[in-house]
matplotlib code that plots the C-alpha trace (Angstrom):
import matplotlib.pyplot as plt

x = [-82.3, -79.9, -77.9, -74.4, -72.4, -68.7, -65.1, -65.8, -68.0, -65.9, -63.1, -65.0, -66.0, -62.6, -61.1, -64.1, -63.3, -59.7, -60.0, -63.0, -60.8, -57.8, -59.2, -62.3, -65.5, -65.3, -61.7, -62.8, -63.6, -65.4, -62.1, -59.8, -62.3, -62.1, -57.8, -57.5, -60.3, -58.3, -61.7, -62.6, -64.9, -67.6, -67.2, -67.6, -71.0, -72.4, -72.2, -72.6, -74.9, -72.8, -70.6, -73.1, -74.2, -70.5, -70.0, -73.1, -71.6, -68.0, -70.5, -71.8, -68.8, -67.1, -70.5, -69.9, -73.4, -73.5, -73.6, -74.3, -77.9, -77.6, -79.7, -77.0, -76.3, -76.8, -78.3, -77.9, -80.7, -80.0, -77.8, -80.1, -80.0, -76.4, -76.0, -78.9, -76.6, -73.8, -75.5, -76.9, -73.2, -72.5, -75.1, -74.3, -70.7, -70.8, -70.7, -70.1, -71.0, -68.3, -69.4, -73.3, -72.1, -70.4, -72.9, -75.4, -76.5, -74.7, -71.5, -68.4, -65.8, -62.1, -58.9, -60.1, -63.3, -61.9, -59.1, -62.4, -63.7, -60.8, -60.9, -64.5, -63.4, -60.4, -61.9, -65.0, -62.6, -60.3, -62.8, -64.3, -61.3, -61.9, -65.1, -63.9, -61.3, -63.5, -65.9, -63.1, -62.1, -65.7, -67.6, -67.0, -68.5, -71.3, -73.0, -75.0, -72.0, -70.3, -73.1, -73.1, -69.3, -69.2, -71.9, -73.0, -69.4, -67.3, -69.0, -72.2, -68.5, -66.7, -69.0, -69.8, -66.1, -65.6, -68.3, -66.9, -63.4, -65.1, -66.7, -63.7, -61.7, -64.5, -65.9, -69.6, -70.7, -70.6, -67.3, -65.6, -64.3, -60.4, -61.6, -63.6, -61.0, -58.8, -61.1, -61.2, -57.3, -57.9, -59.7, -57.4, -54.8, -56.7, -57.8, -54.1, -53.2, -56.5, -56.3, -53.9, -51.1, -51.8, -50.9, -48.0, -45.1, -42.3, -39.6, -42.2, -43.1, -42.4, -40.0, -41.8, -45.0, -48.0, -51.4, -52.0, -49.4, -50.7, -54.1, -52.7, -50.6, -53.3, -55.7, -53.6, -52.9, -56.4, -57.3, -54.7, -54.7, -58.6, -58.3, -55.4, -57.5, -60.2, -58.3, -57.6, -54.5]
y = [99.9, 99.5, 102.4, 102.2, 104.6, 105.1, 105.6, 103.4, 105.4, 108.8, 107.3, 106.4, 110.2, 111.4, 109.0, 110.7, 113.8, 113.3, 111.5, 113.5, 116.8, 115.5, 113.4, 115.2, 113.0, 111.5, 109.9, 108.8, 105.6, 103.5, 101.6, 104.2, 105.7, 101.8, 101.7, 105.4, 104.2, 100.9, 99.0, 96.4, 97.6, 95.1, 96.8, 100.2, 99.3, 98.7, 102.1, 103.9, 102.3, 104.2, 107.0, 109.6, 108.9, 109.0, 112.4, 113.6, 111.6, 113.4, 116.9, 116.4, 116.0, 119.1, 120.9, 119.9, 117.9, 115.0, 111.4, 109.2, 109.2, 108.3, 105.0, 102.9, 102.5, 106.3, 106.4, 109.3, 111.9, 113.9, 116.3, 119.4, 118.0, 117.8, 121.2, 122.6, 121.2, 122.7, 126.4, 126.2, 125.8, 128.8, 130.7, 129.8, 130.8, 133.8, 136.5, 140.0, 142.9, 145.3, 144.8, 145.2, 148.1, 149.6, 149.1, 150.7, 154.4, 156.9, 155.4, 156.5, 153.2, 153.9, 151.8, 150.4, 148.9, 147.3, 145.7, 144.5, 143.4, 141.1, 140.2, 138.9, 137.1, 135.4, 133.8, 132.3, 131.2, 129.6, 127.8, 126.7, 125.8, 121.8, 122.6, 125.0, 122.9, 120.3, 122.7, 123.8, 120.4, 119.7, 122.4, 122.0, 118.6, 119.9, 122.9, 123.7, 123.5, 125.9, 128.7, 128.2, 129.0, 131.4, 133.7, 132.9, 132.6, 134.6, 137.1, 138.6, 139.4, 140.3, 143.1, 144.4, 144.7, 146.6, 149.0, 149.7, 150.3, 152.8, 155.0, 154.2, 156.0, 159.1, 158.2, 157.6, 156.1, 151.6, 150.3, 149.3, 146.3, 147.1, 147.5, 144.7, 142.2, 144.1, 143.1, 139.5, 139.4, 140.7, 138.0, 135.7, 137.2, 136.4, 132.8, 132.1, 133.4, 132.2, 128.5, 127.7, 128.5, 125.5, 123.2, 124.4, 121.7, 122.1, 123.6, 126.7, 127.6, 131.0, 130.8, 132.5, 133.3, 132.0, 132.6, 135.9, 137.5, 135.7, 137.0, 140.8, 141.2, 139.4, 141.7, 144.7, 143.8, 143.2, 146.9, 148.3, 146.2, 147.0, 151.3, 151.9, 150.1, 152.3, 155.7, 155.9, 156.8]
z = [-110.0, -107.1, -105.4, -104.8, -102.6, -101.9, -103.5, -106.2, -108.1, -107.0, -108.5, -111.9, -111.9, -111.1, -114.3, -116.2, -115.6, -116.6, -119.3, -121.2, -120.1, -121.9, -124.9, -125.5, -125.9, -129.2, -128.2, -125.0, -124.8, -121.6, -121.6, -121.3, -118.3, -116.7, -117.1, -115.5, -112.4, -112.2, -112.7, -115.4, -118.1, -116.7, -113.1, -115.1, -116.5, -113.3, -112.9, -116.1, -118.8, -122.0, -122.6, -122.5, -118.8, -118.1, -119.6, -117.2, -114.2, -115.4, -115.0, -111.7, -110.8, -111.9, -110.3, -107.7, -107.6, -104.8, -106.3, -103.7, -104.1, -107.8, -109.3, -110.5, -113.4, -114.5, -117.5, -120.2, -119.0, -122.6, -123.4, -122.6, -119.0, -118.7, -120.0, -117.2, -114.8, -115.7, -116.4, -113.1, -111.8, -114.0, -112.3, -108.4, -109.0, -111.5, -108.5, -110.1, -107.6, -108.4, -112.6, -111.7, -109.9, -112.4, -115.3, -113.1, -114.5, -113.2, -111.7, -112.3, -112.3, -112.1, -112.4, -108.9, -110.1, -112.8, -110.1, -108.3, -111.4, -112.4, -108.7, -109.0, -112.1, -110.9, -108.0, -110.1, -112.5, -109.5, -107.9, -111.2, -112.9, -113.3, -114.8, -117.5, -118.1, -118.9, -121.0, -122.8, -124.4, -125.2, -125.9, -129.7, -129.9, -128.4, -129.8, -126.6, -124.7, -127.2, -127.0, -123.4, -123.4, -126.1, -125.5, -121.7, -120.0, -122.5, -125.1, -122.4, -120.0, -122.6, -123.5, -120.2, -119.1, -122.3, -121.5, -117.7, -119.2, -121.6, -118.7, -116.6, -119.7, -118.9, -122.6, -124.1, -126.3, -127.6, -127.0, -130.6, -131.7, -130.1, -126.7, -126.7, -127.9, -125.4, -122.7, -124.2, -123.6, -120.3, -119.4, -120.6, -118.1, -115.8, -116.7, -116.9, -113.5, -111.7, -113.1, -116.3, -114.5, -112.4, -115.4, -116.3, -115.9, -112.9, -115.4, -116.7, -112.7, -111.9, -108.8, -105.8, -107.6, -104.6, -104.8, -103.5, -105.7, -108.8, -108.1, -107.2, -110.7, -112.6, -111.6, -111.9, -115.5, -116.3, -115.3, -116.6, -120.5, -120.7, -119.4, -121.6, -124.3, -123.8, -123.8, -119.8, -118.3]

ax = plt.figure().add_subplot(projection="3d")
ax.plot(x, y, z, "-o")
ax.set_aspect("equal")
plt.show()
């Protein structure tokens, strides 16, 4: 196998990413990858050997996982590989201090924890943003990819928010299912703000919104959608 470094194969990661973010994986095809790198399909298979190594090399990418050291052409490692790479991104970037905190025994979280809280969560989900995006076209072709999103990145948060906004709210006892779809939306309000936002087309902008106020009323709303669900004031 040969190595090859450069912008070559940064771009063919790049049109990966793209086009598996927008088309999913079963509508991608290698040519549309090779027309969005502005490469021939032969110059793409010196790279990539099939779809599936593309998909991983679309992956690392996201991860943020260096490719110049690859053996060309990458070849499809399997599925449960290209899924450990990405929960292993999960895991260096899923930072939740304030939330241990507050699950701990004995603390006593108020509407400022959960602020801190949607704080932690908006800057995970802003510098992760091209990944999730990604995951979020093609986690349903890919059932690992699906429990990974579902249960890993949503329902485990999910669930622990709800239980915070519960002793924020001075109650005891398992959050039901209303808080917990209340702390669902919550997130939501924040995934907007923290990354969605960002595709939004010129004419839907909000005039004057920049980051720091999108990231103050996002958070603000989180805490208070997820305490008044909860019985809080």
């Amino acid at each position: 196998m040969r190595r090859k470094a450069g912008n070559r194969l940064e771009d063919i990661a790049e049109a990966a990413v793209a086009c598996f973010t927008d088309m999913g994986i079963k509508r991608t095809q290698m040519a549309d990858v090779a027309r969005t790198a502005g490469v021939s399909a032969g110059t793409l298979y010196l790279y990539v050997a099939s779809k599936e190594a593309l998909f991983h090399l679309a992956i690392l990418r996201v991860c943020d996982r260096p490719l110049d050291k690859l053996a060309l052409p990458l070849t499809d490692p399997g599925i449960e590989e290209t899924v450990a790479v990405y929960a292993a991104r999960v895991a260096e970037v899923a930072e939740w201090p304030a939330l241990r905190a507050a699950r701990a025994p004995g603390a006593r979280p108020g509407h400022e924890t959960l602020v801190a809280i949607g704080g932690e969560l908006y800057d995970m989900l802003h510098e992760a943003r091209r990944a999730i995006w990604l995951l979020d076209h093609c986690a349903r072709e890919i059932p690992a990819f699906d429990s990974l999103l579902s249960t890993d990145m949503r329902g485990h948060y999910r669930d622990d928010i709800a239980a915070v906004a519960l002793k924020a709210a001075g109650r005891t006892g398992t959050p039901n299912a209303a808080i917990r779809l209340a702390a669902r939306l919550a997130i939501e309000i924040i995934a907007w703000a923290a990354m969605h936002r960002m595709k939004e087309t010129p004419a839907n902008l909000i005039d004057g919104l920049d980051e720091a106020g999108a990231r103050k009323t996002a958070t603000e709303s989180f805490a208070a959608v997820v305490l008044a669900a909860a019985g809080g004031n």
